[in-house]
N, C-alpha and C positions, 0 to 999 in steps of 0.2 A: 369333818371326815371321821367316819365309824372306824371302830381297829379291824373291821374285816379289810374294809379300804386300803386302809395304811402299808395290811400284808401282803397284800396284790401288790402295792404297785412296788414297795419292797421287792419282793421274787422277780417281779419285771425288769427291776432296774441289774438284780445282779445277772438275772439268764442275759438280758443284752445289752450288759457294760455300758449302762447309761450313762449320762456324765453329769448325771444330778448326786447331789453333794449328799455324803453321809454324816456331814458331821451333827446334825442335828438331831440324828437317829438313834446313832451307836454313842458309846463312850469312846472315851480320849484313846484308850490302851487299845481298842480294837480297830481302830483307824489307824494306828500304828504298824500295826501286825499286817494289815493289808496292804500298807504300802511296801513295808516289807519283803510279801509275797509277790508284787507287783515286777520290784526291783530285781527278782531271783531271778524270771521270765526272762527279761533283759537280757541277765546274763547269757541265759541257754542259749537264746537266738544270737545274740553273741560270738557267745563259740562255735554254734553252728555258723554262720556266717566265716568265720575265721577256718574254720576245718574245710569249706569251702573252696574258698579263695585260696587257702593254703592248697589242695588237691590240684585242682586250674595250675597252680605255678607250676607245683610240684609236674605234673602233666607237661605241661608246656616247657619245665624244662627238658624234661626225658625226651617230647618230642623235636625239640629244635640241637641236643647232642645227639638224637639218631638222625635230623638229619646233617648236623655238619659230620658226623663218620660215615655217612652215605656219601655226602658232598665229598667227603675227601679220599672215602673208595673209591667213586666216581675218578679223582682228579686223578688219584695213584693208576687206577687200572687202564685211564688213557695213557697217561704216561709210560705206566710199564708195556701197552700196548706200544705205541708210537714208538719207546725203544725199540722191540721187537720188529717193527718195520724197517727202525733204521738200520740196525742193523742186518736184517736182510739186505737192504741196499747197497750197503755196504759189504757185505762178503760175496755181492754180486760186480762190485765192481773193481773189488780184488780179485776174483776171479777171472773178469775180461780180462785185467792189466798184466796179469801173471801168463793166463795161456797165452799170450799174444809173443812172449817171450819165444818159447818153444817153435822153430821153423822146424818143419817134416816132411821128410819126402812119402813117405807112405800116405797111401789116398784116403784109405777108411781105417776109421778105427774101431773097432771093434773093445770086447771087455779086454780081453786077455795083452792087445796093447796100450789099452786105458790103463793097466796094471801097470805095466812097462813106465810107461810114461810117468804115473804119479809116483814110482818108487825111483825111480833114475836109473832103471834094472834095462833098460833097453840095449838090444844087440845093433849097432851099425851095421854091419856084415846082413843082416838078416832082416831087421826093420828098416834099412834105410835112413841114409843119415839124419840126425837130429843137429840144428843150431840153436843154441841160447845166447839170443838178445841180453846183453849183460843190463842190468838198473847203473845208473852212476853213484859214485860213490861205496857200492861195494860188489862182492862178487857173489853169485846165484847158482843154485841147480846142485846136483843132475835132474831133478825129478820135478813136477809141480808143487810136491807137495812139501819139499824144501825153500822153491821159492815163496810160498804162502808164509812158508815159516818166518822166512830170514824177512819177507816186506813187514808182518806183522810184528817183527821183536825193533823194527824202527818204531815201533807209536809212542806218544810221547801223553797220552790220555789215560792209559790206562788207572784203574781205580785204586789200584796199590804200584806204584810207580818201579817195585822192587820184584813183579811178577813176570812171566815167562811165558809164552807160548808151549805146550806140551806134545809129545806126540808116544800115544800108547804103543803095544805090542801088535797091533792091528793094521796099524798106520793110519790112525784115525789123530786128527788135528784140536786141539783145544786152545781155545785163545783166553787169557783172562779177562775180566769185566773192562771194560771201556767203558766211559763217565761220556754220558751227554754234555754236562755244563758241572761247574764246579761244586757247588751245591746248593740245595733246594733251600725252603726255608727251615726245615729243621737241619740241616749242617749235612743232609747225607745225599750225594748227587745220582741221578735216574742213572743206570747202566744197560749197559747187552751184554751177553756172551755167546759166544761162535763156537759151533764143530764144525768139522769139514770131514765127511767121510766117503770115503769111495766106494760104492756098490757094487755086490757081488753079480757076475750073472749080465749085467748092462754094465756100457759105459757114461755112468751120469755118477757127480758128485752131490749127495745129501748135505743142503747146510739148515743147522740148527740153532735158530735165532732167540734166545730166553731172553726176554725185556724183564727187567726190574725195577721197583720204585717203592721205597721200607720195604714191605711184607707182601708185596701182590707182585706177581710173577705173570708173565704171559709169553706161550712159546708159538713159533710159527716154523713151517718145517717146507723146502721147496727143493726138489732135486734139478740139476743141472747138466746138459749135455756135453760132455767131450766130442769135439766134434773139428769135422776142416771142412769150408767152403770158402770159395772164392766167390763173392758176392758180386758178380759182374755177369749182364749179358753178353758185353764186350770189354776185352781189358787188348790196349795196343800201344807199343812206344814208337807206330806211326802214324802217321795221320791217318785219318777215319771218313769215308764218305758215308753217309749213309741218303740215297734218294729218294724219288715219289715212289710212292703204294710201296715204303718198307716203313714196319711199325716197330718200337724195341720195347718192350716188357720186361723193365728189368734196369738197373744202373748202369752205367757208361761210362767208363774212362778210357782217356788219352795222357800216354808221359810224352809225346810229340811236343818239341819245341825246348827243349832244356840244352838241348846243342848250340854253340855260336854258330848262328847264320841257317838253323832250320826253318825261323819264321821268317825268314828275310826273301823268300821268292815270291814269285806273282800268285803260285798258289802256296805259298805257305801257312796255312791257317790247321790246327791243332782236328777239329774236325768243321766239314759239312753238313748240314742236316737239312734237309729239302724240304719244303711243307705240302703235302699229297694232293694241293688242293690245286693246284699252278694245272694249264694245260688243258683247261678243261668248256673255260667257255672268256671271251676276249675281256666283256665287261666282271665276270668273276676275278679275273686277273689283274684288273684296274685296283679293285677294291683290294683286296690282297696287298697289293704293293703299300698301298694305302697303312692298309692295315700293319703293317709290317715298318713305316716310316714311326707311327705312332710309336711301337713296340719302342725302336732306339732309341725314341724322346723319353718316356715315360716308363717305362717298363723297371722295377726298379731289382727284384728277388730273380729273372731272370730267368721267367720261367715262359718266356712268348706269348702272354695274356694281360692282359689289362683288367683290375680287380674294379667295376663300376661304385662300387663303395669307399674305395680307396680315397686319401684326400690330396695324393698328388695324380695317382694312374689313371686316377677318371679323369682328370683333363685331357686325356688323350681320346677320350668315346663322346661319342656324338650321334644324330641320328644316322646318319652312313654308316655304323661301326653297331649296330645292335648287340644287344646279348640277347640273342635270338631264342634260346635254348633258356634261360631261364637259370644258369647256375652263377649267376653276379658274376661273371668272366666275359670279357669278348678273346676271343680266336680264330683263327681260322676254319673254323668248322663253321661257326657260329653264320659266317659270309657267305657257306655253303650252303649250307639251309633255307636264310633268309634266300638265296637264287633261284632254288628248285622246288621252295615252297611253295605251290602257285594257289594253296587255300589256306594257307596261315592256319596249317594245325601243326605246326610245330614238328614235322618229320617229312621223309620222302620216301616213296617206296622204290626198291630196286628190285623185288623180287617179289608180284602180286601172289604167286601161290604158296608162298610162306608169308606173305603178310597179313590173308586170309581178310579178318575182321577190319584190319588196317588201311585198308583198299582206299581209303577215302585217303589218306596221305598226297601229295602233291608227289610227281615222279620223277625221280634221279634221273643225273645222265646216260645216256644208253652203252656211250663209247669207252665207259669205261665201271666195267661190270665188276672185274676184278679189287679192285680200292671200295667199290659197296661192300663186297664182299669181306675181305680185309676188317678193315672196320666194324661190321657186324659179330664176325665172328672172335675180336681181340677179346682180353680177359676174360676168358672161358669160364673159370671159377668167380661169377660175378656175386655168390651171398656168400662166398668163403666156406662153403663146408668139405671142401676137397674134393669133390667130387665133380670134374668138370666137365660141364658141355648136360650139368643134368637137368631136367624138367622144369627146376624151381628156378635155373639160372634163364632156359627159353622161354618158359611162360611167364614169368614176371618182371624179369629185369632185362628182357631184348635183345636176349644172345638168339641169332640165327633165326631173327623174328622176320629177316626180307625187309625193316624198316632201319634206316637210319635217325637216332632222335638223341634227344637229351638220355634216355636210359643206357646208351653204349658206353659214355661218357668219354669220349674220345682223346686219345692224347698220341701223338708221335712218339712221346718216350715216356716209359708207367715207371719212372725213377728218377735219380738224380743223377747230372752230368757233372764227373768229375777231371777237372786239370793238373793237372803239374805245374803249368807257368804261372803268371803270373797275370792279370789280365792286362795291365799298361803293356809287358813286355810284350804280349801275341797284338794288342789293337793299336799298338805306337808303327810297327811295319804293317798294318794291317791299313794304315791311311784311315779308318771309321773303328764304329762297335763290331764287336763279336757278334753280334744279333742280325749282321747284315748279313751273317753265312749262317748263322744257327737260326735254323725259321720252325715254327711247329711248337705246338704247346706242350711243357712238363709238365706231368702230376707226378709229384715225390710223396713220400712219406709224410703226413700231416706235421710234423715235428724236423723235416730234413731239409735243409737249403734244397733247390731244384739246382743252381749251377754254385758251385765251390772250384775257387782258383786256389793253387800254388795246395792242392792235398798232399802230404807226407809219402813219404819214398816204402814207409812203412804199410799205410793203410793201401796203398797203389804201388806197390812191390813190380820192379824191373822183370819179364820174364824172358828170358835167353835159352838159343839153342842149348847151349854148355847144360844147363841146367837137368836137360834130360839125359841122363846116364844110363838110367833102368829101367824108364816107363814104359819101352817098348820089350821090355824080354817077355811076356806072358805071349804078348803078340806074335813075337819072332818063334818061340816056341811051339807056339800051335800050326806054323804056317809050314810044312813037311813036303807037300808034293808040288810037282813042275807040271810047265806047260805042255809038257806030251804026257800027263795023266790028266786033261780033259775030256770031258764025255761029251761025243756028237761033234757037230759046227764043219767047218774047210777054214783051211789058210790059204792066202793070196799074198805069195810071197814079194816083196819091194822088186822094182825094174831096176834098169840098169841104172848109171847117176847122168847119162844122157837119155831122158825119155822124152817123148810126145806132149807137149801140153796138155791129153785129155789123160792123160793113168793118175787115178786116183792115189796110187802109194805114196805118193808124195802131196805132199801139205806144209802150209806156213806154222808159226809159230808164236805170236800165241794164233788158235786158229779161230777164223771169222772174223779175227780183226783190222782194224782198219790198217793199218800198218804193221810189217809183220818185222822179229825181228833176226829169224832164222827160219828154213825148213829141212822136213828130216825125210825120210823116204821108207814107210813105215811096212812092215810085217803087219795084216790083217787076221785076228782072229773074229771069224764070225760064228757064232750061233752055239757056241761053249760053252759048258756048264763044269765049273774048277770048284774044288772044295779047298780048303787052307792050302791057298797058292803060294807058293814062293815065286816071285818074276823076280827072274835074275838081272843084274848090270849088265846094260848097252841093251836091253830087250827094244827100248823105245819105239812100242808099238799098237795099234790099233784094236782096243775090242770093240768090236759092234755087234749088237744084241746078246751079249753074253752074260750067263750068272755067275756070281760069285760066293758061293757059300761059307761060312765062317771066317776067320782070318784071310783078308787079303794082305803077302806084304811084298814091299817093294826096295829089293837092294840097290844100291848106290855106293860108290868109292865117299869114303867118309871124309878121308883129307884133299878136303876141295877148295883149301884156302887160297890157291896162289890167286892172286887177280887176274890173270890171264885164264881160269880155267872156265869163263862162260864164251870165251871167243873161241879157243882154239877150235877148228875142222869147221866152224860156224861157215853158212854155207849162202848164196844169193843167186838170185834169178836175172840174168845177162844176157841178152835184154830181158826184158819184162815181156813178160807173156812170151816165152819162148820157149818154155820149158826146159830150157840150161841151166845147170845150175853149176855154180864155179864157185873153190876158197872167198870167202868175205875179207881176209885180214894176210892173203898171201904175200908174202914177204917184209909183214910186220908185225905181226904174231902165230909162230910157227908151230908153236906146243906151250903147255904146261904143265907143271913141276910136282911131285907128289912127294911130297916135303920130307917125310921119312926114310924115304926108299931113294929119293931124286932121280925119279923114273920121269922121263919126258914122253907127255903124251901129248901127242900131235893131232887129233882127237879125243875130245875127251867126253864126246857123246859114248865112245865105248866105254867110259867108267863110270857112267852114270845113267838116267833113266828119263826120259820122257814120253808120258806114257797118256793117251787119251780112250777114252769109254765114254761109247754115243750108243746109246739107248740101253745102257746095261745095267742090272738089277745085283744090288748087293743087298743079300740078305746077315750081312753082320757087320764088318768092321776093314777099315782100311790101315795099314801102317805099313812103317818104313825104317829103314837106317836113319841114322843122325848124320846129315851132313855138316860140317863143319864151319863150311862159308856157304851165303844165301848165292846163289847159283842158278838164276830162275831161267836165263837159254836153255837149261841143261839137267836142272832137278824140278817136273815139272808137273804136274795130274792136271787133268783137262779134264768136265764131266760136262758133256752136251747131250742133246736131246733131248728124250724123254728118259733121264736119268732116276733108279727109283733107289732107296735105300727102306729096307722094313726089317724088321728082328721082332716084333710081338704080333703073333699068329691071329690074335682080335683086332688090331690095325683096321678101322673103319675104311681106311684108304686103300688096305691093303685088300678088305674084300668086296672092295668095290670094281677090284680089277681081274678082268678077263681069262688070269689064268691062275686063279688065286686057287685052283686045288693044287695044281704045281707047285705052287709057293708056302704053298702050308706042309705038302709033305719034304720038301727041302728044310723048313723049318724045324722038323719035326728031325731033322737027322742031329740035330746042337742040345746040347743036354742044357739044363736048368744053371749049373754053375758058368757054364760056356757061356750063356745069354746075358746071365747077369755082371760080366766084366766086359762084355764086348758094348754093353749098354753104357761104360765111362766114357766110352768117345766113338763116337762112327767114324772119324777121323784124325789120325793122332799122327802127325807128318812135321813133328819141328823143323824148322827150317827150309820147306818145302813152298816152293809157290804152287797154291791150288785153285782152280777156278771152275767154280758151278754151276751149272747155265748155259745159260745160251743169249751170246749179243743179240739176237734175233730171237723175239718171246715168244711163247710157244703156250695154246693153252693145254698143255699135257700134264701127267700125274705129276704129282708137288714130290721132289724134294724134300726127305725127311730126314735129318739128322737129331743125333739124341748125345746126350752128354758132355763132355770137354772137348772139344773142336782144336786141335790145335796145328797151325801151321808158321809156317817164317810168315806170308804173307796172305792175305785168303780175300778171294774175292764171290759175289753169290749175287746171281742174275735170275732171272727168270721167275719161276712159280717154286716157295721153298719154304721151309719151317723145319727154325732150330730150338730144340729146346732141351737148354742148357747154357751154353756160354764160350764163346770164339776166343782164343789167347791168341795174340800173336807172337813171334820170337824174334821177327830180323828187323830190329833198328839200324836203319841207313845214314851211315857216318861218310863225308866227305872225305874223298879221298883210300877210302878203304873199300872193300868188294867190287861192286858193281859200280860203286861211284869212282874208283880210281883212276880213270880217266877223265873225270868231270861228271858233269850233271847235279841235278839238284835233287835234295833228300824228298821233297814233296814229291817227287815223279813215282815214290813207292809208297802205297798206299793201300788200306783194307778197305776194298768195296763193297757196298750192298745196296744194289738196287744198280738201275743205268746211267752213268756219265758219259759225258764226250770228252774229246780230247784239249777242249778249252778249257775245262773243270781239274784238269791236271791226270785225268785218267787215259793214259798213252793205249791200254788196249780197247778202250769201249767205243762206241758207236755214238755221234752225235744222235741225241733224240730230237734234235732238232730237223736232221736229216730225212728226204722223203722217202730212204729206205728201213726207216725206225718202224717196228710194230707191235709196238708195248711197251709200258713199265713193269708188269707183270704184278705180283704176289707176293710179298716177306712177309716172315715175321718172324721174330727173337725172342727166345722168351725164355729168362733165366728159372731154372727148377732149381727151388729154396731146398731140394730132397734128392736131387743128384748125387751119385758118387763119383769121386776123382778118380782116375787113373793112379797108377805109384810113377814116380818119381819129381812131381810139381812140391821144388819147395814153398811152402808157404805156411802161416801162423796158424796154428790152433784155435780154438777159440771156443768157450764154455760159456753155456746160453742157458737162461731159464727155461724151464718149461711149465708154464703156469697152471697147467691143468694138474700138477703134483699137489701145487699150495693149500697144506689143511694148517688150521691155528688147535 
């Protein structure tokens, strides 16, 4: 090899780190020096490798402490959130527990007695008395905002054990930290803290819920309504019918049956409830029964349905027993359907020119047009946006579609049935289940039992004549002129007391019914138009066709307690069909006693009133004196015919009638404030027997009452719709009023709809009978936006209003 050779392949070797050996090339010392330089490299990559890897850690640790302090923000801000909620919940249901304290007789509350109320600053004299429900163990009040105080300074959680509820110069509430749990894992436990403040302007209570957890804070803020309702479509402590084609929208209760020996008659059972479906074709009624045998086996929440899912209540459904309708329930609709569905599309038509597109539906019964009716038209506001009866409720979800289907969703009672007893106690004298008289399906509240036995005296509060002291003064106040300040009509003054069988001034009592238990010989006003009438004591007379504009009221002698004062002057027809009419009780009850005075009245039709209106149109409101003792010979409203009540001049019903310019400019004489109190009750007559309707059904203008309804005893027949809620006052005690002679507490009763006199209803018409002609038209329907009257004591009660809630 040449030296040119040698240097070539030299440069070769070093440009690309051959790994041919140098030591034969170079000397000792320079082979040295290049390993040297080899070893230096090493290092670099080395360190570099190490600055690497150290970066990576270094990285990776930064990123895995950002994320446990994200993780443990995370954990903290659920936390201090979840406080935050809880404690919302919490000062909401210090809030229920506390108003509930406070009974009121005043109806609405407004700010300025919201003020009253949370300071303790209220006048009796002027607001009507206030009761506080004491807590046990110590004593509360005057104001709400004391009682919050004094329930909150019992907590035994608080976060500093040594702290205090506060209350500024405002009267605004501050409560100290309250600990969720003892403590977390670093030593310091999740808390809330509460304001409670009263708003200026409105009456709703602001509470302010801070959640805490270390260093992360979360606040939620939701105001709350001062408010009084009586949550009932019907609240009665007597027994309750309610019949075919009547629907109730709305909760139920009965305090019936807490007396020894109320459940103990043949009809002593707490309520009736008829299922609309009975009566309409033989083999539908088979089924039914059927259907209904099942119910008592199975049925277990008590709501008249059989759940097909259920793992005991489906043993009760079978193919006889379909769930017709598709909503995993069998009922009695469900039997209905399946009858009249003759193309298995799942509906019926009752009405083809509102069912339009529907037409192809299988066809309802004919005979009974009213209950299609009924039916279609319940729960008005069916997508809940207030607005009801509107477009988005008819065209989508089958209000007033002419069709009957699963979209109505059907139920006898759109709430829950509340008792008083017990259930052994009412089905031990009952010989069976409760279910064999309660027929027709509940839909409650997703979350509410549909039937609850033995509910609190508190939540289902006793109501009594006594109770009304005041609720009639606005009424009696407005009510200024008499019966000779009527415009137009004739009167046809009563005949002698021996008249002719055919003069109509005399009539039975109650009238049209089957049995009468008096008659009275009545003064006719016909064709009268009265503005805030005053009808004086002993008037007990007849209007026909007459209007009544603004307050109508009605006096009576108020101390009516003796027991003798539904007999005395009580009068009988000797013979029958003679037109004689002769003393009922001569020479065995001569008079009765008026307890203050010890005036004997030997009639005592002239100190009181019975008073009947056949075809007569009230454009505002009915009231009366307080009687004393239930007195139903003798304190008594009758409303037959074609009976109308209207007070809002848009009234669809109202302009759907004949002389609706009349009636609108009568309306137009009541001013805005007027309207709006006489809208707490169409009829406010405690202690009073009233009856609405007509034993003989009539297809004429419905029956309209609005607000608090209240009477001793109150019965509603025919074609009618309430919307509000029926109190009644006279609980029938053995031995006392009308029972003092005997009889049994079940013969007084609140009716709705038609019974006969086998059902325990003394004044109604067998429907079974060949001169029955209809069950007519109800419906009840409690308004959650009603205002009370004043003087119903009852509990307060402060309610979220969730469209407030910002965080």
């Amino acid at each position: 090899m040449n030296r040119s050779t040698v240097h070539v392949f030299t440069r070769q070797a070093r440009a690309f780190g051959s790994g041919v050996s140098r030591s034969n090339s170079k000397p000792k010392g320079q082979a040295a020096s290049a390993a040297a330089r080899r070893r230096g490299v090493a290092s670099v990559l080395a360190m570099m490798f190490l600055v690497l890897f150290g970066s990576l850690a270094a990285a990776m640790a930064v990123v895995a402490q950002g994320n446990m302090r994200t993780a443990d923000s995370a954990v903290k801000l659920n936390r201090a959130m979840s406080a935050a909620e809880t404690g919302m919940i919490f000062a909401q249901r210090r809030l229920a527990q506390e108003a509930a304290r406070f009974v009121i007789e005043k109806g609405t509350i407004d700010q300025a007695f919201a003020q009253k109320l949370w300071e303790g600053n209220y006048d009796q004299g002027t607001d009507g008395a206030v009761e506080i429900i004491q807590p046990a163990g110590y004593m509360t009040g005057p104001g709400i905002l004391d009682a919050l105080y004094d329930v909150h300074q019992t907590e035994t959680h608080f976060v500093n054990p040594s702290d205090e509820p506060q209350v500024d110069s405002f009267g605004t509430l501050f409560i100290p930290a309250i600990k969720l749990d003892d403590v977390d894992q670093d030593g310091v436990p999740a808390y809330f803290v509460l304001r409670y403040e009263l708003l200026d302007m409105v009456p709703y209570v602001r509470v302010r819920s801070e959640g805490v957890d270390g260093d992360v804070h979360r606040v939620l803020e939701m105001d709350f309504k001062v408010d009084k309702k009586i949550e009932f479509a019907i609240l009665s402590p007597s027994r309750i019918m309610i019949g075919k084609n009547v629907m109730i929208e709305g909760p139920l209760g009965s305090r019936y049956g807490l007396a020894a020996g109320e459940l103990d008659g043949a009809n002593g059972d707490p309520l009736v409830l008829r299922s609309d479906f009975y009566f309409l074709d033989d083999a539908l009624d088979a089924n039914l029964n059927l259907l209904y045998e099942k119910v008592v086996a199975y049925d277990l929440d008590g709501d008249s349905r059989l759940r097909i899912y259920h793992p005991f209540e489906a043993q009760g459904v079978d193919a006889s027993l379909p769930d017709y309708d598709d909503d995993e329930y069998v009922d009695d609709c469900d039997l209905f359907l399946a009858h009249y569905d003759s193309n298995n599309d799942k509906g019926v038509v009752f009405d083809s020119f509102l069912a339009g597109s529907a037409s192809e539906y299988g066809s309802g019964p004919d005979d009974d047009l009213q209950l299609m009716r009924l039916i279609d038209l319940s729960n008005p506001d069916r997508d809940g946006d207030g607005d009801v009866g509107s477009s988005s409720d008819t065209i989508i979800l089958g209000y007033n579609d002419g069709v009957i289907d699963a979209r109505d969703e059907y139920a006898k009672v759109r709430g829950r049935l509340g008792f008083s007893v017990a259930r052994d106690a009412w089905e031990t004298p009952h010989g069976a289940s409760f279910q064999t008289v309660v027929q027709g399906p509940v839909r409650s509240e997703i979350d509410v039992a549909p039937t609850t036995f033995e509910v609190s005296s508190e939540e289902m509060r006793e109501i009594t004549t006594e109770m009304f002291s005041t609720s009639q003064s606005w009424f009696e106040n407005q009510a200024a002129s008499t019966l000779d300040e009527g415009v137009g009509g004739t009167i046809t003054e009563p005949s002698e007391v021996t008249p002719d069988a055919f003069d109509n001034t005399w009539e039975m009592v109650p009238y049209g019914a089957a049995g009468a238990y008096d008659h009275y010989n009545r003064r006719i006003y016909t064709n009268f138009t009265f503005s805030n009438l005053r009808i004086p004591m002993g008037t007990n007379a007849l209007f026909e066709n007459c209007k009544f504009v603004g307050v109508t009221y009605v006096e009576t002698e108020e101390e009516c307690s003796d027991h003798d004062w539904n007999y005395a002057g009580a009068l009988e027809e000797d013979p029958p069909g003679s037109g004689i009419y002769k003393l009922k009780f001569q020479g065995i009850i001569d008079f009765a006693t008026i307890p203050s005075t010890g005036e004997q009245v030997p009639d005592t039709r002239t100190k009181s009133n019975s008073l009947r209106f056949h075809d007569c149109t009230f454009l505002g409101s009915l009231s009366g004196d307080k009687p004393a003792g239930y007195t139903h010979w003798r304190n008594k409203i009758q409303m037959t015919g074609d009976t109308r009540f209207y007070l809002d001049q848009g009234d669809p019903d109202l302009l759907a009638q004949p002389d609706v310019d009349e009636l609108q400019s009568l309306l137009n004489t009541l001013t805005t404030d007027e309207k709006e109190e006489m809208a707490k009750s169409s009829i406010l007559m405690p202690g009073w027997s009233v009856d609405v309707g007509n034993f003989f059904n009539e297809l004429g203008p419905k029956i309209k009452l609005k607000g608090t309804i209240i009477a001793g005893i109150f019965d509603i027949r025919g074609t009618a719709e309430v919307h509000g809620t029926l109190l009644m006052t006279h609980k029938p005690v053995a031995g006392e009023g009308p029972l003092y002679y005997g009889g049994l507490a079940d013969a007084f009763n609140t009716t709705v709809g038609y019974f006969g006199p086998n059902d325990g209803d003394g004044e109604g018409t067998d429907p079974a009978s060949a001169s029955f002609q209809g069950f007519g038209e109800i419906n009840i329907r409690y308004n959650p936006n009603g205002k009370l009257p004043d003087g119903i004591p009852w509990p307060i009660r402060i309610v979220a209003d969730p469209s407030t809630y910002v965080e």
